[in-house]
C-alpha positions, 0 to 999 in steps of 0.5 A: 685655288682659282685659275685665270679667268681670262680665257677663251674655248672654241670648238673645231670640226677637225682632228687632234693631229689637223689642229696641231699645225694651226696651233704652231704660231700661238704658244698660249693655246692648246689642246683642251679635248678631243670629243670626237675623231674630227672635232676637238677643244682648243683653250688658252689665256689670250683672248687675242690669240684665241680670236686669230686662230678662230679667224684663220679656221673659218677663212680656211672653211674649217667649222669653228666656234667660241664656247661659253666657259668660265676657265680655260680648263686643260691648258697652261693656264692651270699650270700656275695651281698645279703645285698646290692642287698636287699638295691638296690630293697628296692630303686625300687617300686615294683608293683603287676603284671597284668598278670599271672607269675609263680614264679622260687622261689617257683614254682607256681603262684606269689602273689602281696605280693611276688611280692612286697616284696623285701625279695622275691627277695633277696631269688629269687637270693639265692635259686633254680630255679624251672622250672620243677614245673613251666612246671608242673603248666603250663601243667596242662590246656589242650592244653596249647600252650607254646612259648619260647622267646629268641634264642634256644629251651633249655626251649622247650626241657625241656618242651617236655621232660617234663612227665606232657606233653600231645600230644594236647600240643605244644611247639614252639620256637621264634628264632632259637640258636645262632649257627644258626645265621649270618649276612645275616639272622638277627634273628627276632622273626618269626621264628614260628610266623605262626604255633601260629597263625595256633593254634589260637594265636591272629596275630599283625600286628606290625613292623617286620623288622629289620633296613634296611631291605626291604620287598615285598609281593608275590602273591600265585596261583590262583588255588586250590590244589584239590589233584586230581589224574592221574593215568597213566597205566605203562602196555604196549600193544602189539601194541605199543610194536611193534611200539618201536621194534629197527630196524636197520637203513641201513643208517649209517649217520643217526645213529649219531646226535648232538646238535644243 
């Protein structure tokens, strides 16, 4: 199933309910996601239309700008695949989950019926993508640790900009961003492994490495930081002040030296 390529993504600094009024005159474009409470996704299938509305947001000095994506994800350019993507999800057994999963479609915790349900799915391709609700919902226990698997820090940043966060939250990243890769740095998921496990997360002992690598343990000092300290006395006295006076030596060959 392939949808129309010919599309177009941009992100604004305004609410869901602020787009909304901006969006009236293009009946192609639509909200795609809300990734914070003042910034959201707009999609749709006229290159055109999508540039026009771009235009007008930064005549009216509201932060907008085009995003680099392969299809209009969320919008009515989905709507021509959602009957077979219905067909395709009513051939897979679907199973209520075991652990708790906040749903992208509405916002909050997901159910065993909607999880189960394939009309959920075929609206979880359709409709917005709610993050900045899911961030809130996750940020309502105190001192939640919350881990971003895969490579970047968007979804982190999202989160730490997120007003609903509190100091005692933390928000780490699993991979650094691609751009931060290369050959001889493989990317595996430790990149923060050990301020999780500073904070209290459970430590696996499972396989860290990659094909081919190798790996050696290394020994610390013995010694304990103790944080004691030297204070040394900058003041020079008289004595010693008469002991580094320059003389002059008589001798001229004993003014030079060379390494040796």
């Amino acid at each position: 199933m392939r949808a129309c390529r010919k599309a177009r993504c941009s992100a604004c600094c305004c609410s869901e309910t602020e787009v909304q009024p901006w969006l009236a005159p293009f009946a192609n474009l639509s909200v795609a996601a809300v990734n914070a409470p003042s910034t959201c996704v707009v999609s749709g299938s006229d290159r055109s239309r999508s540039s026009a509305l771009e235009q007008k947001l930064v005549a009216a000095e509201v932060p907008a700008r085009r995003l680099h994506t392969s299809h209009a994800f969320h919008s009515a350019m989905m709507d021509p695949i959602l009957d077979r993507f219905r067909a395709v999800v009513k051939r897979v057994k679907l199973s209520a989950p075991k652990l708790a999963v906040l749903s992208n479609l509405t916002g909050d915790w997901a159910t065993a019926r909607q999880a189960t349900d394939p009309e959920y799915w075929v609206s979880h391709l359709r409709q917005p993508v709610r993050f900045s609700e899911n961030a809130a919902k996750l940020l309502e226990t105190k001192g939640r640790l919350l881990l971003e698997v895969g490579p970047g820090r968007t979804l982190g940043s999202l989160v730490t900009q997120h007003p609903s966060r509190k100091p005692e939250h933390t928000v780490l990243a699993s991979l650094p961003p691609s751009e931060e890769r290369s050959a001889d740095r493989p990317a595996v998921p430790v990149h923060d492994r050990g301020p999780v496990v500073a904070r209290g997360a459970s430590r696996s002992n499972g396989a860290r490495s990659t094909a081919g690598e190798r790996r050696r343990r290394v020994s610390l000092p013995t010694y304990p930081f103790d944080h004691e300290q030297y204070v040394v006395d900058l003041a020079p006295k008289a004595q010693d002040l008469a002991q580094i006076s320059p003389k002059k030596i008589p001798d001229i060959s004993k003014w030079f030296h060379y390494p040796s």
